[in-house]
N, C-alpha and C positions, 0 to 999 in steps of 0.2 A: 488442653481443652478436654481433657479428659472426663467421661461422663456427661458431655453434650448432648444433648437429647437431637433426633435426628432432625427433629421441625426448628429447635434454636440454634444447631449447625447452617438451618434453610433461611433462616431468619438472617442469622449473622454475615452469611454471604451472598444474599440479596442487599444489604446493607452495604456492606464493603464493593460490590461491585455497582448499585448506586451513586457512591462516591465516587470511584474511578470514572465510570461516565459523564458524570457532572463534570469532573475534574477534567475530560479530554474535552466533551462541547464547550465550558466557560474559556478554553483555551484555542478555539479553531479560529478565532482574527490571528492569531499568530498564525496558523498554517495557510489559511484564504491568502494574509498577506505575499506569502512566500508566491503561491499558486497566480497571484493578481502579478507580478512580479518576471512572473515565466510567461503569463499569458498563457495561461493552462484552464483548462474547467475540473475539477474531480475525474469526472469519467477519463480527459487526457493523463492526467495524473495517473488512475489506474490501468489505461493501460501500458503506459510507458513505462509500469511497475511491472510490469507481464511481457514484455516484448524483448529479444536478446538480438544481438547483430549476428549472432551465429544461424542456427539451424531454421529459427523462425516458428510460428506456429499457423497452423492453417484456419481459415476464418471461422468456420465451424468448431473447433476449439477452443478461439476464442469468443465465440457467443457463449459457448455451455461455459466458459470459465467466469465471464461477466455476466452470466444468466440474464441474458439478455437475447432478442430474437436477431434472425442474421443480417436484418435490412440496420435495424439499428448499431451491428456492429461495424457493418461497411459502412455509417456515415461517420462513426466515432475513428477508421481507419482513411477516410476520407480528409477528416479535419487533418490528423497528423500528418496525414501523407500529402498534405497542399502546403504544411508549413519543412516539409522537410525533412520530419521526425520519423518516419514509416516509410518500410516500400515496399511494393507490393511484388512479386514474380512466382511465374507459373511453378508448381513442384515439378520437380524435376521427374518423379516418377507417376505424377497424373497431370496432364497440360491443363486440363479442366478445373485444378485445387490451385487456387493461391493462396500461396504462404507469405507471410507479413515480417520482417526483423525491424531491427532497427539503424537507422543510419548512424555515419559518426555524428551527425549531431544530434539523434536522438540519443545516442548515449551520454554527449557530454549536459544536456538538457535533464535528461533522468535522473547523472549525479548532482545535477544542480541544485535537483529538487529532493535527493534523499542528502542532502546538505540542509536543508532549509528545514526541512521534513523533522530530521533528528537533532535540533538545535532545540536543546530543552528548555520548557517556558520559565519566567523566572520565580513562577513559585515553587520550583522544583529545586533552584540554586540558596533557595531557603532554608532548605532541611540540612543538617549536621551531614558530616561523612556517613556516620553510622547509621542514620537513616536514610541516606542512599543505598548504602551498599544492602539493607536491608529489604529496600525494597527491587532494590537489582537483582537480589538473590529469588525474591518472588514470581520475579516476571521470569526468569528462570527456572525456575519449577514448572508454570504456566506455561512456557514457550523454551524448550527444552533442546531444540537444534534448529535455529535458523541456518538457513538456505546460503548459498554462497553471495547472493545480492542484500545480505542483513537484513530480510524479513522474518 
């Protein structure tokens, strides 16, 4: 694309990334399906995409991380934590902080859902090899080191 002018650069990737979005909203009954399945909402889903069995994060971390205020992350750690998924206990270095992980069944729950999650729609099993791997190599450029949980 050499010699693009800077505004049909702007043009062409408002364009392409209109598609992409169209392309992830016409496709969310498949992810609702997964989520209606787990008996999940979005917000459960996000944070069981944020929560570890290890070290934990404390609630105020996760409000700034969900940009959300702190009453509404204690009822989003409330739900999980009445179904199982979340627990709550004091930090060990301020009795005042609690910190949130996940239990064994919020983790086998989380892979349940990044199982569901990453089950590609099937106009994606449409396109040739070459146009997979073409656009894998994309989202690769875009997303250049996911995290050890494949986000």
């Amino acid at each position: 694309m050499a010699g693009t002018s800077p505004r049909g650069k702007e043009a062409l990737a408002a364009e392409a990334w209109r598609r992409c979005f169209n392309f992830f909203m016409r496709t969310r009954g498949q992810r609702d399906r997964v989520l209606e399945r787990l008996d999940l909402t979005p917000n459960d889903a996000r944070a069981l995409a944020s929560l570890d069995q290890g070290e934990g994060k404390v609630m105020r971390a996760l409000a700034e991380e969900w940009a959300c205020d702190a009453s509404n992350a204690t009822w989003v750690v409330d739900r999980l934590e009445s179904r199982g998924l979340a627990a709550r206990a004091a930090d060990p270095e301020d009795r005042r902080v609690k910190r949130v992980t996940l239990t064994a069944r919020g983790a086998k729950v989380r892979r349940q859902l990044q199982e569901g999650m990453y089950e590609p729609p099937p106009e994606l099993l449409q396109l040739d090899m070459a146009e997979l791997e073409q656009l894998r190599s994309i989202f690769e450029r875009l997303l250049p080191t996911p995290d050890a949980k494949g986000r």
